[in-house]
N, C-alpha and C positions, 0 to 999 in steps of 0.2 A: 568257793572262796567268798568269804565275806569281807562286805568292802561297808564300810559307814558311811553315812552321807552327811551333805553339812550341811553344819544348825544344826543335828543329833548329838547326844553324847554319845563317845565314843568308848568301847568295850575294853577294859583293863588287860584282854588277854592280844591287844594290841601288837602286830605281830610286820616288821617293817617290810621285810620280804613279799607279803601279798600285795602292800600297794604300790611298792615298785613294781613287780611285777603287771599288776593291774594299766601299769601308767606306759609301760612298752609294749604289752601284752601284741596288739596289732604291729607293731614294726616288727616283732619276732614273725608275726602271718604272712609279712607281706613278703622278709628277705630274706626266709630259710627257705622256702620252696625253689628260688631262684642261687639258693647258695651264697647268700652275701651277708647272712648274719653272721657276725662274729665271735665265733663261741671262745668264753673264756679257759675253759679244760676239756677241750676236745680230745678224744681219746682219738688212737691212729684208723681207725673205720673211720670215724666221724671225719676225721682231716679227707681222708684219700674218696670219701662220697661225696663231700663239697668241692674238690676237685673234678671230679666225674661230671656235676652237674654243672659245673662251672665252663667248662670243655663244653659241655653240650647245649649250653645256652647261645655260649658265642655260635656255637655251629646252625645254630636254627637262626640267629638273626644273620648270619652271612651268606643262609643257604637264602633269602627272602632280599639283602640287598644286593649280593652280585648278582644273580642273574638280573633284577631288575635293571642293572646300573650298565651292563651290558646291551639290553634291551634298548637304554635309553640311549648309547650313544650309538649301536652298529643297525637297529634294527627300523626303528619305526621311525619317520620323516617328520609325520605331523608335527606341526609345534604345540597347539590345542593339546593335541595327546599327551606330551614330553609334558606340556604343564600339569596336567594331572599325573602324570606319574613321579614329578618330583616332590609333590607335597606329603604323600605317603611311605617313599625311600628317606625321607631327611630325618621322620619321626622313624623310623629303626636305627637311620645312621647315628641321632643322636641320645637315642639309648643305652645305643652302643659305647658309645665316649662315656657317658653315664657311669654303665655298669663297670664301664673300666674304675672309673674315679670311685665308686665302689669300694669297692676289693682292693683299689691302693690307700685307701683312708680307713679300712679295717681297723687296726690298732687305735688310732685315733676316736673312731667310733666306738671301739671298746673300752677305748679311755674315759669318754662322755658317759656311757652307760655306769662304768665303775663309781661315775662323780656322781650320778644322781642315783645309786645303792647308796653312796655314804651320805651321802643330802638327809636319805630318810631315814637309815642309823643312827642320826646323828640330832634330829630333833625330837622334843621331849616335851613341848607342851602341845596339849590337846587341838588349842587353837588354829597354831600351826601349820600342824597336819589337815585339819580342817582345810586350809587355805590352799595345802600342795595338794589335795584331791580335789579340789575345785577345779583348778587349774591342771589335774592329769585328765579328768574329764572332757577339760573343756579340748585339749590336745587329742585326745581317742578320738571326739566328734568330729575335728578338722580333718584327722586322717582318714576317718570312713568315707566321710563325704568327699574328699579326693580319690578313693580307689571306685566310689560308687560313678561319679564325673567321667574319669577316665577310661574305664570298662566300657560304659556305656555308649561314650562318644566314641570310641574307638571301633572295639564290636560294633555298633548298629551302622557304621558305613562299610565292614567287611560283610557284614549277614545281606545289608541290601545290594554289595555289591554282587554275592554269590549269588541273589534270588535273580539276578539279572538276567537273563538267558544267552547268549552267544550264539545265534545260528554262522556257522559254518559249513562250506559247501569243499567237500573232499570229492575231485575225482564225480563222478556220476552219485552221490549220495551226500544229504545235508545233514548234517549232524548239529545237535544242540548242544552246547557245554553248558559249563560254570565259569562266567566272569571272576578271575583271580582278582583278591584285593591290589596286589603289586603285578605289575606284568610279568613274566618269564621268558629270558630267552629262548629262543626256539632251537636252537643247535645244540643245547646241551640240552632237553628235555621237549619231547611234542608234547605241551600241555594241549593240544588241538584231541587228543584220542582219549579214552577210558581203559586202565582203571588209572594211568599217570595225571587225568586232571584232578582227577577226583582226590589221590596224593598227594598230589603240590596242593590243591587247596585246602586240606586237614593240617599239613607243614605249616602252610602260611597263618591259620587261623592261631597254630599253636607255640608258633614265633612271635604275633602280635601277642595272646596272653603276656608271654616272659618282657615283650619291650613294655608294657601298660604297665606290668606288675614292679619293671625299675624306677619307671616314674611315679607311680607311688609308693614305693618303697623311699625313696629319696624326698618326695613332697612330706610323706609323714614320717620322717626321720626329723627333717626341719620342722614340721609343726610341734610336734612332743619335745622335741629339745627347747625348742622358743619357751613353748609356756611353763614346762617343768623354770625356766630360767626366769619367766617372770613371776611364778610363784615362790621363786625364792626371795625375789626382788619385793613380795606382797610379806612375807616374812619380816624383811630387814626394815620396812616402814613401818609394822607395828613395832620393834623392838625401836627406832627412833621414835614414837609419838610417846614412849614410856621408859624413855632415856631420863626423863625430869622426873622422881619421888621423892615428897618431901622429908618422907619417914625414910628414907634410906640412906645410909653412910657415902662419905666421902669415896672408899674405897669398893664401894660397890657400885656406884656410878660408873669408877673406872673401869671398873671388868667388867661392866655394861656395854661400856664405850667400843673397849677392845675386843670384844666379842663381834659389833656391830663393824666394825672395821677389818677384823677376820671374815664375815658372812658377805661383807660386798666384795672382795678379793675374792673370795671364792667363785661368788658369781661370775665377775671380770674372767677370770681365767678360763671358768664353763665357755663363757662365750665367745673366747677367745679361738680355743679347739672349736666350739660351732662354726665358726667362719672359719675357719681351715678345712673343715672338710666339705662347706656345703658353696666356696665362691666360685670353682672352678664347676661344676654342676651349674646353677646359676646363670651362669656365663652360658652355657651351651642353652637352658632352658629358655634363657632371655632372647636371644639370635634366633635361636629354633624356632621357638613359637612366632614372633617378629614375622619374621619369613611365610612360616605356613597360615597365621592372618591374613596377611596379604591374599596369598595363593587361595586360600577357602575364599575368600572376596569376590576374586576372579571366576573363579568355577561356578561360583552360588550364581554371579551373573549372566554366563555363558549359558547355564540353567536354565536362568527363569524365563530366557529369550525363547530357550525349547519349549519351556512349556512341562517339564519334567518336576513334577511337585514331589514327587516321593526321595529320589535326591537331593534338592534343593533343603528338605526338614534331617536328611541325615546330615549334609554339608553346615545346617542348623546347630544341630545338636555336635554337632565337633568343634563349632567355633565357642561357643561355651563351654565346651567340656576345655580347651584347650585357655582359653580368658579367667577361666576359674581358676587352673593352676599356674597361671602365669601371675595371678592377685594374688594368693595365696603366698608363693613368696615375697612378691611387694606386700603385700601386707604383714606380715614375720618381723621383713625388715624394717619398717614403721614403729612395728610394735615395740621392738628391740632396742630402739633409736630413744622412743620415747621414755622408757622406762627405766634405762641412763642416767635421763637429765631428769627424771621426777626425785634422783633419790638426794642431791643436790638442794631440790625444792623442799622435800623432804627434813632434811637436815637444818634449812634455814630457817624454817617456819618455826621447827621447833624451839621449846621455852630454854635457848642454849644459853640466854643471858644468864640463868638463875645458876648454871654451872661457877665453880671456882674458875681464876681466868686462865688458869694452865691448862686446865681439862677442857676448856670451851676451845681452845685452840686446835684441838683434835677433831673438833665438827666443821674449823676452817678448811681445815686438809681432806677431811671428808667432800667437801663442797668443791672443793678445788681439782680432786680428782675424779669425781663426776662430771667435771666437765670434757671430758678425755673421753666423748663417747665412743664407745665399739660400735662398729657399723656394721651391716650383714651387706660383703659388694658382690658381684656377679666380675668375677676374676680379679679384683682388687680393682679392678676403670671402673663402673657402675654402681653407686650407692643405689642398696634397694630401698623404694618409698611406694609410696601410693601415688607422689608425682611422677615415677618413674613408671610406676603401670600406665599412666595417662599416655604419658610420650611413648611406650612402646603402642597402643590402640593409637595414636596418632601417625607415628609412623609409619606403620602397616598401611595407613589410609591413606600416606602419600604415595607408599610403594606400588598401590594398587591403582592409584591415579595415572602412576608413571607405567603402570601397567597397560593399561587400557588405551591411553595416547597411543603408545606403541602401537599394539595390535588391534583396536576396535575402530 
């Protein structure tokens, strides 16, 4: 596939399908394997596999949070313990809601997809297009770098948790296992024997894959929809900074005007369906992570008290990997927020005095309805901002406060 890059000219056999494609190409990686891309003519195999896989995601993240959640309430007393074992059920339990919100915003997300096909059908100057593959670019990089976060900080507390060893003493014989990422009850499986531990831990490993792979499926669904959105918003400000020609007629101005007035509507709307499907995710990712900040806080210092350094850099590497995609959508929201109100600024700046005074009135209305920003919230209570990342790392640092009073 050849893709142009910008600041090149761009090749007359110009073909809009490949940079669409180019510009979801990754959300198709992340959400058909887990059965959550939405395919537009699926044929009846296609339907009834995404079904199959769909059944069987939910069944590997329920075979990894019941028994833990059992574990947590009939089995084990410790409270130290219960708190590590809640930090790790609450990231499946809310993947789970996730994938749910998923598969219920399908259409909606097909509807987004369908908008940014005819986004790129639909523009004709080189420039352009230049500007929407900057900006699909710059979306592919966001979502890699969220699935690379995710994986990593995920995985490397399940891989250090497995290298762990468990001696267990059965009867006249001590046996060594495999530390399970999540605990298992014991009444419905002896993870204590071989080959059942050695099972549950391949389960578990390959239940986290599917919960990692929603949350970036969802992280980079928001990122490429945001920037596809702001490069269309990078569009509509060159066609206002070239709204003024002196060489151009009365009546071409107008359908200048109206065109420009068409392209921010169309925006508005894109982003109207974005926050439909990404508040009620949001919502969960904002609490979620809140919560498991806190809880990695705790553990990393009940840690360092042991003495236990090889833990403490995966407890590390999760609290990052989990702060990155919690900025990540406070940053979307930011970004979204601001690009609103630039086009307002946009509009004013421009040379609208040299307009006839009926056609200038059409830049008031432009101005006026930029002010009506679209907000990305986290279930419609929480506008997302970069202030709002602040206050979630702040909260988490009081919760852990309130933690440690507690029990330290």
């Amino acid at each position: 596939m050849m893709i142009s890059l910008p600041g090149k000219p761009m090749s007359a056999s110009y073909h809009y399908k490949e940079h669409h494609d180019y510009s979801i190409q990754l959300n198709r990686w992340f959400l058909k394997p887990i059965g959550a891309w939405p395919e537009s003519r699926a044929t009846t195999v296609e339907r009834i596999l995404s079904r199959i896989i769909q059944i069987t995601c939910y069944v590997l993240i329920a075979f990894t949070v019941v028994p833990c959640m059992l574990y947590f309430y009939f089995e084990e007393q410790e409270f130290d313990v219960k708190i590590n074992s809640v930090g790790p059920v609450s990231h499946w339990i809310m993947n789970g809601i996730n994938y749910s919100s998923l598969l219920w915003r399908g259409k909606d997300i097909r509807r987004c997809i369908e908008h940014m096909k005819s986004d790129w059908f639909t523009v004709s100057r080189i420039e352009d297009r230049v500007v929407m593959l900057k900006y699909a670019r710059f979306g592919r990089s966001v979502a890699g770098f969220c699935a690379v976060f995710m994986h990593c900080g995920v995985f490397s507390y399940s891989v250090v948790n497995s290298l762990s060893p468990m001696i267990i003493t059965i009867g006249n014989q001590t046996v060594i296992m495999r530390r399970l990422p999540c605990p298992f009850y014991s009444n419905l499986l002896d993870t204590n024997r071989d080959p059942i531990n050695k099972i549950v831990l391949a389960m578990q490993f390959l239940s986290g894959f599917i919960a990692n792979s929603i949350t970036v499926g969802a992280c980079s669904l928001a990122a490429v929809f945001a920037t596809h959105a702001c490069g269309q918003f990078a569009v509509l400000y060159s066609w206002l900074s070239e709204l003024i020609d002196e060489e151009k007629e009365k009546r071409s101005i107008e359908c200048k005007l109206a065109n420009i007035v068409e392209q921010h509507l169309r925006v508005l709307n894109f982003l109207s369906s974005f926050e439909k499907i990404m508040n009620q995710i949001c919502l969960v990712e904002l609490v979620g992570c809140t919560l498991n900040l806190c809880l990695l806080g705790y553990c990393s210092i009940k840690e360092w008290n042991a003495k236990n350094t090889k833990t403490i850099a995966t407890y590390s590497i999760l609290f990052i990997s989990m702060s990155f995609n919690i900025f990540i959508f406070c940053y979307i929201g930011e970004l979204i927020t601001e690009q609103c109100k630039k086009v307002g600024e946009m509009a004013y700046f421009s040379d609208w005095y040299c307009l006839p005074h009926k056609t200038a009135l059409g830049i008031v209305l432009i101005i006026s309805r930029s002010g009506a920003v679209i907000k990305i919230t986290a279930g419609k209570l929480i506008q997302l901002s970069l202030i709002t990342f602040g206050d979630v790392m702040k909260t988490s640092a009081v919760y852990l406060n309130i933690l440690r009073t507690i029990t330290m």
